[in-house]
The first five atom37 places (N, CA, C, CB, O) and aatype in JSON, in Angstrom:
{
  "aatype": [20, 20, 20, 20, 20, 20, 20, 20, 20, 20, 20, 20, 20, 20, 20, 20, 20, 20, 20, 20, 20, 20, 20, 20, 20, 20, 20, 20, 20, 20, 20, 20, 20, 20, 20, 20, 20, 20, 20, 20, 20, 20, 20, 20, 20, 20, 20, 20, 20, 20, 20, 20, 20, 20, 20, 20, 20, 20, 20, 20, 20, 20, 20, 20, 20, 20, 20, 20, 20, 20, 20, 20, 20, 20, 20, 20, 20, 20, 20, 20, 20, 20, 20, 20, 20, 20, 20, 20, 20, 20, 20, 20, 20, 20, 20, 20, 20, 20, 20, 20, 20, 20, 20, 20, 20, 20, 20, 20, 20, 20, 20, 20, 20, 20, 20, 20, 20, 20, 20, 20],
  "atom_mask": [
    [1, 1, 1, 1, 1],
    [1, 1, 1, 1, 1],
    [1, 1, 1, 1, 1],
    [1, 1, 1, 1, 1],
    [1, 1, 1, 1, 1],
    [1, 1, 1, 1, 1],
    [1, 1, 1, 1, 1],
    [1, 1, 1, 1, 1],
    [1, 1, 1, 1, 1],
    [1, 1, 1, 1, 1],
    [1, 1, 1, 1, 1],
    [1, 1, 1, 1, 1],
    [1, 1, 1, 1, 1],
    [1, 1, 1, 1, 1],
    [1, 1, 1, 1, 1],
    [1, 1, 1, 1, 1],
    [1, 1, 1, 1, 1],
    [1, 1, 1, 1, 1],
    [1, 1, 1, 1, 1],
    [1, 1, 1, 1, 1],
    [1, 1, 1, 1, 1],
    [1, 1, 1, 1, 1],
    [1, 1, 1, 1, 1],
    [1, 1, 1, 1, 1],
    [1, 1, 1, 1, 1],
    [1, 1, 1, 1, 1],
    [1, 1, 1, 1, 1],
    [1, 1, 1, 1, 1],
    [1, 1, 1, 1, 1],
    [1, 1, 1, 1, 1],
    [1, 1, 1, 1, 1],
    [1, 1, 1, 1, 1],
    [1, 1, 1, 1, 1],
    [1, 1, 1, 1, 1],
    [1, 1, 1, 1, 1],
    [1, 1, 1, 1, 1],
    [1, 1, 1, 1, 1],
    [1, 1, 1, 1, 1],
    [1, 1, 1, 1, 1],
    [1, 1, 1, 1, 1],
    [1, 1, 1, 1, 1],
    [1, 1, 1, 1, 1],
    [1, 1, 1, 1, 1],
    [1, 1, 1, 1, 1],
    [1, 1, 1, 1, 1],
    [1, 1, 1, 1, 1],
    [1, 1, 1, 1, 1],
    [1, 1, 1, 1, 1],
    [1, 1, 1, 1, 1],
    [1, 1, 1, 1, 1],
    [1, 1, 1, 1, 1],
    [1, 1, 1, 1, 1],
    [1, 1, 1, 1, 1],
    [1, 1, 1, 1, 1],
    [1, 1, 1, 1, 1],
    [1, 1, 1, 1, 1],
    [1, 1, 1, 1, 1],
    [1, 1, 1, 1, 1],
    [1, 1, 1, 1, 1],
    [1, 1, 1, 1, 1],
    [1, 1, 1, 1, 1],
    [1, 1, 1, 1, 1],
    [1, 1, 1, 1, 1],
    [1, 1, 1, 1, 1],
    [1, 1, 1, 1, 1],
    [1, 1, 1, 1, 1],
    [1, 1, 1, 1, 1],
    [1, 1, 1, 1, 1],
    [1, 1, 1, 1, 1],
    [1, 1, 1, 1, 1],
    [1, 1, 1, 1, 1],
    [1, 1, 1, 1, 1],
    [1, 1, 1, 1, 1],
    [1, 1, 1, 1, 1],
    [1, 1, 1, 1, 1],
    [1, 1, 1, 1, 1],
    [1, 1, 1, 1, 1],
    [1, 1, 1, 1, 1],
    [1, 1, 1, 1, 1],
    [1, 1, 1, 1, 1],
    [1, 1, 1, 1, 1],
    [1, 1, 1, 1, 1],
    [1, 1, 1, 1, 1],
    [1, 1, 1, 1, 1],
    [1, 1, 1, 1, 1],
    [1, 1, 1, 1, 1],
    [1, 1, 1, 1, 1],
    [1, 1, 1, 1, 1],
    [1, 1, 1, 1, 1],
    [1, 1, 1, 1, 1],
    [1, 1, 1, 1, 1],
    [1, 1, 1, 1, 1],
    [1, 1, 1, 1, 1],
    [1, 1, 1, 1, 1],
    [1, 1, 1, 1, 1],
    [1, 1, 1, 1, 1],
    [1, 1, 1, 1, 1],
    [1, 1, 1, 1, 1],
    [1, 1, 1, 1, 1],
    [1, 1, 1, 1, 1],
    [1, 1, 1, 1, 1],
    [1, 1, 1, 1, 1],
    [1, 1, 1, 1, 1],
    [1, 1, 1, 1, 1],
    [1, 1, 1, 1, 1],
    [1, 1, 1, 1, 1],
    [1, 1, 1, 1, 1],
    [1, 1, 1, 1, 1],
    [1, 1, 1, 1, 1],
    [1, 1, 1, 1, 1],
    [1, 1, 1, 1, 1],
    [1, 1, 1, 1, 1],
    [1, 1, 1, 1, 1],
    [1, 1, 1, 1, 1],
    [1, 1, 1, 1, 1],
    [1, 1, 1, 1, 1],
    [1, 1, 1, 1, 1],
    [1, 1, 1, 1, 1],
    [1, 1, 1, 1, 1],
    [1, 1, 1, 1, 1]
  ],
  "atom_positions": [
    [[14.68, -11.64, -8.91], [13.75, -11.06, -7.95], [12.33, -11.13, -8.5], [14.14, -9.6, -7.61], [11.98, -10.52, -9.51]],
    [[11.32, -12.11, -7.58], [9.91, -11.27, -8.01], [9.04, -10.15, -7.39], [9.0, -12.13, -8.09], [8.34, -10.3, -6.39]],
    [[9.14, -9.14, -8.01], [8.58, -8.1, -7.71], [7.21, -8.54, -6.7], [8.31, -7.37, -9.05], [7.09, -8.33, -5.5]],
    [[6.32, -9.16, -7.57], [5.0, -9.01, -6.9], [4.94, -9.86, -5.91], [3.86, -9.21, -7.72], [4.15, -9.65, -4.99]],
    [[6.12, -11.46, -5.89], [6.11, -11.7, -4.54], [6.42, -10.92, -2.91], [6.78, -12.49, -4.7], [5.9, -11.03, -1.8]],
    [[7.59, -10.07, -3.52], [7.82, -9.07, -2.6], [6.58, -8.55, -2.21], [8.67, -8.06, -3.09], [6.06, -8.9, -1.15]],
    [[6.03, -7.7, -3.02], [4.87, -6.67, -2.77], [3.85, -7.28, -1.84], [4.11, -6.24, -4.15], [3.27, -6.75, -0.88]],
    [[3.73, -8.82, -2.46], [2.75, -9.45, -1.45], [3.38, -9.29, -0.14], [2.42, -11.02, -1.73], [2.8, -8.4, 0.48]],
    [[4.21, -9.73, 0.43], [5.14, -9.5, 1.9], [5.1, -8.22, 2.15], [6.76, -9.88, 1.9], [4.41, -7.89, 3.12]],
    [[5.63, -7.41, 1.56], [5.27, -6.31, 1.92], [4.22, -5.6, 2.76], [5.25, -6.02, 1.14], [4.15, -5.24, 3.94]],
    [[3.26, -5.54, 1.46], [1.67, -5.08, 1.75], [1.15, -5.85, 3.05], [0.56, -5.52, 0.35], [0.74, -5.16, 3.98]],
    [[1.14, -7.19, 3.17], [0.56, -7.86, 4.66], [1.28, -7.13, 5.75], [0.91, -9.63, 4.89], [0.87, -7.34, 6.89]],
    [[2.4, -6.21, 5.56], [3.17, -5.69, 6.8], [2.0, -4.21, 7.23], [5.17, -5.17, 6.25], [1.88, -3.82, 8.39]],
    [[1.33, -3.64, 6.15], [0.86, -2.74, 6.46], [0.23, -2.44, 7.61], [0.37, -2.59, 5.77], [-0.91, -2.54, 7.16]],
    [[-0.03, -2.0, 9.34], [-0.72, -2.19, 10.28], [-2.24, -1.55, 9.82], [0.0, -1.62, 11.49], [-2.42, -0.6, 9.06]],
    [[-3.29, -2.36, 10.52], [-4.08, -1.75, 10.69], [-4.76, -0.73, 10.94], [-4.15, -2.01, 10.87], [-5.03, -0.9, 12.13]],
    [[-5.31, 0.39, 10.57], [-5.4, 1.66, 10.78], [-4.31, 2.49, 9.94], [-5.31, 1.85, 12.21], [-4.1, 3.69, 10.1]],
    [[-3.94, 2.03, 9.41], [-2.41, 3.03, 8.46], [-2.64, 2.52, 7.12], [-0.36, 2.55, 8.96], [-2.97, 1.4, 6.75]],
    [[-2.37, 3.65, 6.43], [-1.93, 3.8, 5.17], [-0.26, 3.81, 4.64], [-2.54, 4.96, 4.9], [0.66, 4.25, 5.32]],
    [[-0.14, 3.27, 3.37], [1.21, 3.48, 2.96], [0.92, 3.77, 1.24], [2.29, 2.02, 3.39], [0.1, 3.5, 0.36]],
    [[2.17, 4.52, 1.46], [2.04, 4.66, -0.64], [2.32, 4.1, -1.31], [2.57, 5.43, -1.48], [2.91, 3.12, -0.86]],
    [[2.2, 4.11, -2.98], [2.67, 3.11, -3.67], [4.14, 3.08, -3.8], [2.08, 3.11, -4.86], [4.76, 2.05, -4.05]],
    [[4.68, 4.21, -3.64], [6.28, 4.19, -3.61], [7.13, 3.99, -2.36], [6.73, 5.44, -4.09], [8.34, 4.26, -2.37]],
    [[6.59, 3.59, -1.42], [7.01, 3.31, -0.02], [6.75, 1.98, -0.27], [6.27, 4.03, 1.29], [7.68, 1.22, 0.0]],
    [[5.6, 1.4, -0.77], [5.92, -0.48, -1.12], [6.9, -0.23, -1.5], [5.1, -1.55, -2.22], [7.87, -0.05, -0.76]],
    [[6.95, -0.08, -3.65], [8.06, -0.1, -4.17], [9.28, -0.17, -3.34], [8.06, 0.84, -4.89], [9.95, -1.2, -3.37]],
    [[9.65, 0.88, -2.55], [10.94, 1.38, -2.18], [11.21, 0.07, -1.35], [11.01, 2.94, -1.37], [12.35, -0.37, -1.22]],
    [[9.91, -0.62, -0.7], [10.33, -1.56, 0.72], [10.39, -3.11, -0.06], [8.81, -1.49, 2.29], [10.64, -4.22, 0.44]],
    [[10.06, -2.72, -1.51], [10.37, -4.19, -2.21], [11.87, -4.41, -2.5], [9.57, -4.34, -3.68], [12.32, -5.54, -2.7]],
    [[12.63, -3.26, -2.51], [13.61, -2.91, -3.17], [14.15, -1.97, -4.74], [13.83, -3.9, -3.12], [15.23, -1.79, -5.3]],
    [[12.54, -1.52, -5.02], [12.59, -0.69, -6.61], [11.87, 0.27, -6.28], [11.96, -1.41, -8.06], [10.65, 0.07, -6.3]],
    [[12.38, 1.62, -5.9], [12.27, 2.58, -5.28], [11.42, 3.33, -6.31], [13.52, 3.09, -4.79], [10.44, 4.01, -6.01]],
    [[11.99, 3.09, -7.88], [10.72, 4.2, -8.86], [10.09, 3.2, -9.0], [11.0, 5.11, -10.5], [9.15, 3.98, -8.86]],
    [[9.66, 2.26, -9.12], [8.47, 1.27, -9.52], [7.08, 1.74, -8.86], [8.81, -0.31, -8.98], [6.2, 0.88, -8.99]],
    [[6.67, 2.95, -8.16], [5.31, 2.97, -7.65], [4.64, 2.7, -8.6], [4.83, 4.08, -7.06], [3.58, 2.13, -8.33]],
    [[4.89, 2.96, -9.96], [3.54, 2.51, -10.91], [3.51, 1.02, -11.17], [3.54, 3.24, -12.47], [2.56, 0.49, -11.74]],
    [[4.58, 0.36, -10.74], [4.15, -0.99, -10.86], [3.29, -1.8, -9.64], [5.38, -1.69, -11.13], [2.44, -2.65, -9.9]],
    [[3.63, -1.4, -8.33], [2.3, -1.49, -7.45], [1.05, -1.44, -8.06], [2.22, -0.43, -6.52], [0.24, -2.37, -8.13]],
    [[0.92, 0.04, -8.65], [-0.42, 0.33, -9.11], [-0.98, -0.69, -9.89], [-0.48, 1.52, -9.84], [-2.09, -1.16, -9.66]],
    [[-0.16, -1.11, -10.92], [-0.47, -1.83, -11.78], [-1.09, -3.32, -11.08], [0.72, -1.86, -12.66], [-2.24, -3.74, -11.23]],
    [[0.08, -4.03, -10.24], [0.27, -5.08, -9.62], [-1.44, -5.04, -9.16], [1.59, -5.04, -8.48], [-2.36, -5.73, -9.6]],
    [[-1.46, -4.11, -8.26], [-2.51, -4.06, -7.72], [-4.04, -4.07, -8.08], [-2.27, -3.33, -7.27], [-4.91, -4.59, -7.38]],
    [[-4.27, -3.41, -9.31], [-5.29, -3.39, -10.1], [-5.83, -4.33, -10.9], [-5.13, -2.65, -10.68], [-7.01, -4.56, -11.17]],
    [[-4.24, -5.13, -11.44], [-4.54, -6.2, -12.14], [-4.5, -7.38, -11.57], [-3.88, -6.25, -13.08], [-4.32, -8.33, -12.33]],
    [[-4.65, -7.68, -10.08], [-4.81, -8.94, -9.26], [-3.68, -9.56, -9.52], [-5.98, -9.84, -9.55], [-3.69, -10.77, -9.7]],
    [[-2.39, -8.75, -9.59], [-0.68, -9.63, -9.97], [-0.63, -9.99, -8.27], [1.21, -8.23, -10.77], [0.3, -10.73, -7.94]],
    [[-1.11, -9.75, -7.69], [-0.56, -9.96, -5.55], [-1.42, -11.22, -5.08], [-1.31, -8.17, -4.08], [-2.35, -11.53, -5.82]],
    [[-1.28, -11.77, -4.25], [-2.17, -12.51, -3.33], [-3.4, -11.79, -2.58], [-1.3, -13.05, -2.31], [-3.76, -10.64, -2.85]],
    [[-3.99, -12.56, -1.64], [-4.93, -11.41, -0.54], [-3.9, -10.52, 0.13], [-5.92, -12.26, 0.89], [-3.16, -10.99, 0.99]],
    [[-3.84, -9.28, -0.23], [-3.46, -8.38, 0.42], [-4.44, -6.95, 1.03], [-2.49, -8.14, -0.37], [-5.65, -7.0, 0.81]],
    [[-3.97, -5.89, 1.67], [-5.17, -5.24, 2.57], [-4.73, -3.55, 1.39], [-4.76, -5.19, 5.08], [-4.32, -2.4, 1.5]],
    [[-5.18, -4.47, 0.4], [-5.22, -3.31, -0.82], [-5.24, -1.94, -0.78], [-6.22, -3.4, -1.53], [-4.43, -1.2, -1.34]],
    [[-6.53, -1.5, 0.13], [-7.48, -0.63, 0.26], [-6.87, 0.23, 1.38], [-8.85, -1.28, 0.51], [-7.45, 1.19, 1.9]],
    [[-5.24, -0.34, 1.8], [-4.39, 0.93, 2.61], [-3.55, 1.64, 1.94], [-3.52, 0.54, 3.69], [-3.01, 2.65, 2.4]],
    [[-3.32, 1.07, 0.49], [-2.39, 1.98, -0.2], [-2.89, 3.4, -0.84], [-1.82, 1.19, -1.29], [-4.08, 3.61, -0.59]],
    [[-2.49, 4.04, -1.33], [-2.76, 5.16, -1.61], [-1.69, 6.1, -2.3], [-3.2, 5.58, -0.55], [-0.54, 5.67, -2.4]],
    [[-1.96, 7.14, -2.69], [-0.65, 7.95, -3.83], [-0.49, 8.47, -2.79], [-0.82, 9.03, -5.36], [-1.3, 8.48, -1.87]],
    [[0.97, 9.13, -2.83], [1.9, 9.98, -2.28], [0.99, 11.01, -1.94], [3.07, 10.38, -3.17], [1.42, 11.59, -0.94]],
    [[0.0, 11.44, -2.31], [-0.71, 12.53, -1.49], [-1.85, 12.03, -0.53], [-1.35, 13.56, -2.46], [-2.71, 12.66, 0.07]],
    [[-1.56, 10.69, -0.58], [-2.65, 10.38, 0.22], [-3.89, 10.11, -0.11], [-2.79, 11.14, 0.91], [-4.75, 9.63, 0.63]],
    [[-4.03, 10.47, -1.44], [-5.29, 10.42, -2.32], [-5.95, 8.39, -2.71], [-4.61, 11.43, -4.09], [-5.31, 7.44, -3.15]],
    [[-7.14, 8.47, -2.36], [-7.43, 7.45, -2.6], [-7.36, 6.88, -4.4], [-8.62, 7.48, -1.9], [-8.26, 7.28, -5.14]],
    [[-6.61, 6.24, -4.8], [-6.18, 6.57, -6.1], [-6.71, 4.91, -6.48], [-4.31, 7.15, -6.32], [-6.01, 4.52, -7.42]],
    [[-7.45, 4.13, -6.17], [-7.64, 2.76, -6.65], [-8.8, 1.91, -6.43], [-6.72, 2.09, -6.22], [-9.03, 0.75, -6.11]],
    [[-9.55, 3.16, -6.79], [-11.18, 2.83, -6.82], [-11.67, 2.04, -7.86], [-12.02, 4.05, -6.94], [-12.66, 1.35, -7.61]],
    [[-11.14, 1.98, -9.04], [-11.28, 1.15, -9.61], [-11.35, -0.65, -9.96], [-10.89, 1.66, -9.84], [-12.08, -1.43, -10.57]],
    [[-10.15, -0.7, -9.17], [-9.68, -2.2, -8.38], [-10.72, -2.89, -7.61], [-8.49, -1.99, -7.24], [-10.84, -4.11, -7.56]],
    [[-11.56, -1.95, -6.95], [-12.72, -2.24, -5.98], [-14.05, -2.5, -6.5], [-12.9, -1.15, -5.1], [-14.59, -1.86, -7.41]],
    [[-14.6, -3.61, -5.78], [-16.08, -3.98, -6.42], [-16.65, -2.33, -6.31], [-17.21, -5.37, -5.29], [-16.88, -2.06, -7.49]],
    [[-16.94, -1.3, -5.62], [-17.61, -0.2, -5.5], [-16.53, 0.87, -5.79], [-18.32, -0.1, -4.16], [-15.34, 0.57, -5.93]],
    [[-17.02, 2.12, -5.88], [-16.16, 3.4, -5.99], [-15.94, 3.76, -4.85], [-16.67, 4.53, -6.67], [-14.96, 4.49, -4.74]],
    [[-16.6, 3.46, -3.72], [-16.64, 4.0, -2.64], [-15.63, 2.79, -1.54], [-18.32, 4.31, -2.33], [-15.11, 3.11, -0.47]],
    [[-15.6, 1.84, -1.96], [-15.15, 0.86, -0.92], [-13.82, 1.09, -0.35], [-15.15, -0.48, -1.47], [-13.6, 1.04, 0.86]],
    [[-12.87, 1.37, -1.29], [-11.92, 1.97, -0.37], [-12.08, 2.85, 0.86], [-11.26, 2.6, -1.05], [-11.42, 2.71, 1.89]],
    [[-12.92, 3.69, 0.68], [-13.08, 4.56, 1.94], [-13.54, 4.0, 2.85], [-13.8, 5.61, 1.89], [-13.0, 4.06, 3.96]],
    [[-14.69, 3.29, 2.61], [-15.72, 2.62, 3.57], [-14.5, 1.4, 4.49], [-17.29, 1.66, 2.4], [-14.55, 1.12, 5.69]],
    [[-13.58, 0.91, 3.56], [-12.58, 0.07, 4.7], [-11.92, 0.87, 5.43], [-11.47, -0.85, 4.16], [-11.69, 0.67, 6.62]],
    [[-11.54, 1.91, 4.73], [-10.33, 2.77, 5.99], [-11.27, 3.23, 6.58], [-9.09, 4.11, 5.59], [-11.05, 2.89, 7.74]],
    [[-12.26, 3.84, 6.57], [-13.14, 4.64, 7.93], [-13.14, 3.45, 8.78], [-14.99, 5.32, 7.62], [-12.58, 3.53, 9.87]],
    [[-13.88, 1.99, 8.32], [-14.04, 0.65, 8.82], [-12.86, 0.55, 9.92], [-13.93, -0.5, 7.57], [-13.2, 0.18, 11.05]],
    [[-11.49, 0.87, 9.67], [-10.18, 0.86, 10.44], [-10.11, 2.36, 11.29], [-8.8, 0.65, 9.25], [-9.09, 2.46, 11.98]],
    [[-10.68, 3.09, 11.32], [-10.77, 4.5, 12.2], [-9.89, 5.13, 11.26], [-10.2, 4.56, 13.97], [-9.33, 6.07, 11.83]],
    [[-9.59, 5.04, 10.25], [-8.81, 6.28, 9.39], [-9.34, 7.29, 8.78], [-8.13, 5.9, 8.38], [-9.66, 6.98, 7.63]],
    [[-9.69, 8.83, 9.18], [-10.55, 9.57, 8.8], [-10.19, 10.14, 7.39], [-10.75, 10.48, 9.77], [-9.09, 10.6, 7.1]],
    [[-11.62, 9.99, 6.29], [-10.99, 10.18, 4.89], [-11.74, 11.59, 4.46], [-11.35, 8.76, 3.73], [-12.97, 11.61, 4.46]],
    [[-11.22, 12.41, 4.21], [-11.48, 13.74, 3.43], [-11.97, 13.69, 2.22], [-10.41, 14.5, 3.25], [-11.78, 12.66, 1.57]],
    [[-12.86, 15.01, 1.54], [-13.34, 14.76, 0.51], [-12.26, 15.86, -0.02], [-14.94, 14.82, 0.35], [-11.77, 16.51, 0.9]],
    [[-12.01, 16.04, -0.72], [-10.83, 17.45, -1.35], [-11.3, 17.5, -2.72], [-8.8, 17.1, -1.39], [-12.18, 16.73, -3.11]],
    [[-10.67, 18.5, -3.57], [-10.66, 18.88, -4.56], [-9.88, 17.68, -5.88], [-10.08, 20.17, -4.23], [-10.22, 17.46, -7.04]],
    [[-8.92, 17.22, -5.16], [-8.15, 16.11, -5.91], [-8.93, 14.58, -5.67], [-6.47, 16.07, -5.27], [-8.57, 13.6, -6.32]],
    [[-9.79, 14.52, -4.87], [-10.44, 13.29, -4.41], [-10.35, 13.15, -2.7], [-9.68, 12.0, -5.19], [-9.96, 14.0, -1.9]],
    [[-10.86, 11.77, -2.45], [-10.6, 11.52, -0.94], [-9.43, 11.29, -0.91], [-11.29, 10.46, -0.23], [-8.7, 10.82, -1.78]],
    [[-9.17, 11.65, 0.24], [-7.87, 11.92, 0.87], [-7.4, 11.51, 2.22], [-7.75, 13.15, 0.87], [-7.53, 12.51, 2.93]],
    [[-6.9, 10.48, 2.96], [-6.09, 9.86, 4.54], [-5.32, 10.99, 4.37], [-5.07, 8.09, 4.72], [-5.06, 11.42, 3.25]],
    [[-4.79, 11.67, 5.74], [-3.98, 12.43, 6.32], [-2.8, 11.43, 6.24], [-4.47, 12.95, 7.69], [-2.92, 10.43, 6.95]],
    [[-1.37, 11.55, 5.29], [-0.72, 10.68, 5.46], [0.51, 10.53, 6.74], [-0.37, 10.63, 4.31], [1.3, 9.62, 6.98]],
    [[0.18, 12.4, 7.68], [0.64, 12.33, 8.87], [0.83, 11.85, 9.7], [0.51, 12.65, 9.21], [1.85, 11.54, 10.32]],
    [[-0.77, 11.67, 9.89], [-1.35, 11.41, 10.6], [-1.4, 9.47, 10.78], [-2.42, 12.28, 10.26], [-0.99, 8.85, 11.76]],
    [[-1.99, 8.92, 9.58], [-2.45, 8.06, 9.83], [-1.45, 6.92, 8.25], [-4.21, 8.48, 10.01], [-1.74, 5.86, 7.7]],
    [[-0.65, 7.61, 8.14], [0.61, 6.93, 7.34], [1.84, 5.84, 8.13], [1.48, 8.28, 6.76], [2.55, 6.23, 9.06]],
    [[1.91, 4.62, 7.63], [2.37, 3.63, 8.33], [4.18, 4.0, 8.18], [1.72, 2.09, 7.67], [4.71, 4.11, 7.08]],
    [[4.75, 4.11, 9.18], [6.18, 4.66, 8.88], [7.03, 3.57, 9.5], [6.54, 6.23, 9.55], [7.53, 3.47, 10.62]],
    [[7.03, 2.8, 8.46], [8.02, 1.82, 8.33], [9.47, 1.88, 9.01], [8.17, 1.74, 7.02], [10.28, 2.76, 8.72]],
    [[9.72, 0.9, 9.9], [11.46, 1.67, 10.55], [12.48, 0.57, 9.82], [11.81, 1.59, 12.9], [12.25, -0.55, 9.34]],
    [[13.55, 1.26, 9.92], [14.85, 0.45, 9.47], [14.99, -1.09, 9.4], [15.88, 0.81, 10.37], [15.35, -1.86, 8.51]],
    [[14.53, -1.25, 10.79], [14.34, -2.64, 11.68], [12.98, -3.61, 10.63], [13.62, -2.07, 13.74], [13.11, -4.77, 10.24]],
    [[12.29, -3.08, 10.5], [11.12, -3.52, 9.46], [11.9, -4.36, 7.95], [10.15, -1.83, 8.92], [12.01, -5.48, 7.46]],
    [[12.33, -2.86, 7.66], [13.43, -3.3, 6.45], [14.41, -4.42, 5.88], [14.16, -2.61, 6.54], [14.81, -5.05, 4.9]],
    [[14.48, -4.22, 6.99], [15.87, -4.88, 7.04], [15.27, -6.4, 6.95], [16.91, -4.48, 8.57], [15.68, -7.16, 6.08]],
    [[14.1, -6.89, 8.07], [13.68, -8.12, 8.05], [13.14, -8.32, 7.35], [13.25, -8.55, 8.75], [12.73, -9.47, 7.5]],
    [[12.45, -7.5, 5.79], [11.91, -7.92, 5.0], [12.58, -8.39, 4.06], [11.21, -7.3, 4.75], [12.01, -9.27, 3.41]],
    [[14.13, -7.95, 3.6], [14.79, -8.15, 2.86], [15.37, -9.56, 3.25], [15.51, -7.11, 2.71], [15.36, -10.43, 2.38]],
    [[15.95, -9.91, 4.72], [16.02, -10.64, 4.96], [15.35, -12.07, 5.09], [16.28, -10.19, 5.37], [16.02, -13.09, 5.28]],
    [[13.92, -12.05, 4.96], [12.71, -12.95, 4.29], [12.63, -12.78, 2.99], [11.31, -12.67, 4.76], [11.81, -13.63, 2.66]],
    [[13.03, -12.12, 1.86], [13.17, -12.08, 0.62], [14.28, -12.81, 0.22], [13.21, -10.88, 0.21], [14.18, -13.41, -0.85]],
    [[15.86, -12.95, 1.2], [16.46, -13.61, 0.7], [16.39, -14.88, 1.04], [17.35, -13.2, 0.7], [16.93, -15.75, 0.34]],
    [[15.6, -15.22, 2.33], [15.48, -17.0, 2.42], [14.12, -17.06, 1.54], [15.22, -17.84, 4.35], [14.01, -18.14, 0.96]],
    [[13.62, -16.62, 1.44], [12.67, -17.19, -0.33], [12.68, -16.86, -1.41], [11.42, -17.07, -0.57], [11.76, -16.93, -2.23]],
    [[14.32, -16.25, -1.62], [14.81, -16.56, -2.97], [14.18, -15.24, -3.6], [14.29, -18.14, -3.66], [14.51, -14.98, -4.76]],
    [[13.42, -14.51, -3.04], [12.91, -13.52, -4.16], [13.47, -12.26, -4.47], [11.66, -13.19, -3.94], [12.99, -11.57, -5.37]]
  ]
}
């Protein structure tokens, strides 16, 4: 299996206007504790063009400002997509209720199923 090929498939599934976490990739790559390898993947340019700047930690927290030419650019894309970002005590913050991409079964299933005709 390659992980970060997955992740790339993955991540392009994200819709526009939605956020997803790093452990909801993981989980939709098939390695359910791996969220820190997203992180990683992600920071260290291991993915293709992907729409980076929707992922986010389990709280929703914009957690990958670093990755970004600016500190601020993550936000500036999700507002860019109508996703309203909070300033909080832990950092900015997407409502992941609200504006969290909830992947269905049916999703799943066809991703795995494109993972196994490309071998990954």
């Amino acid at each position: 299996m390659d992980f970060y090929k997955r992740m790339e498939l993955v991540c392009a599934q994200i819709p526009f206007g939605r956020v997803a976490s790093y452990g909801q990739i993981a989980l939709l790559c098939g390695q359910p504790k791996h969220a820190r390898q997203v992180g990683y993947a992600l920071s260290h340019n291991r993915v293709g063009d992907v729409p980076a700047h929707r992922i986010v930690n389990a709280k929703g927290i914009l957690s990958g400002a670093m990755a970004f030419e600016t500190a601020d650019l993550q936000r500036q894309l999700l507002e860019g997509e109508g996703v309203t970002v909070k300033h909080t005590k832990e950092g900015w913050k997407a409502d992941l209720k609200k504006y969290g991409w909830r992947s269905t079964m049916e999703e799943a299933e066809e991703l795995y199923r494109l993972f196994q005709a490309k071998g990954i």
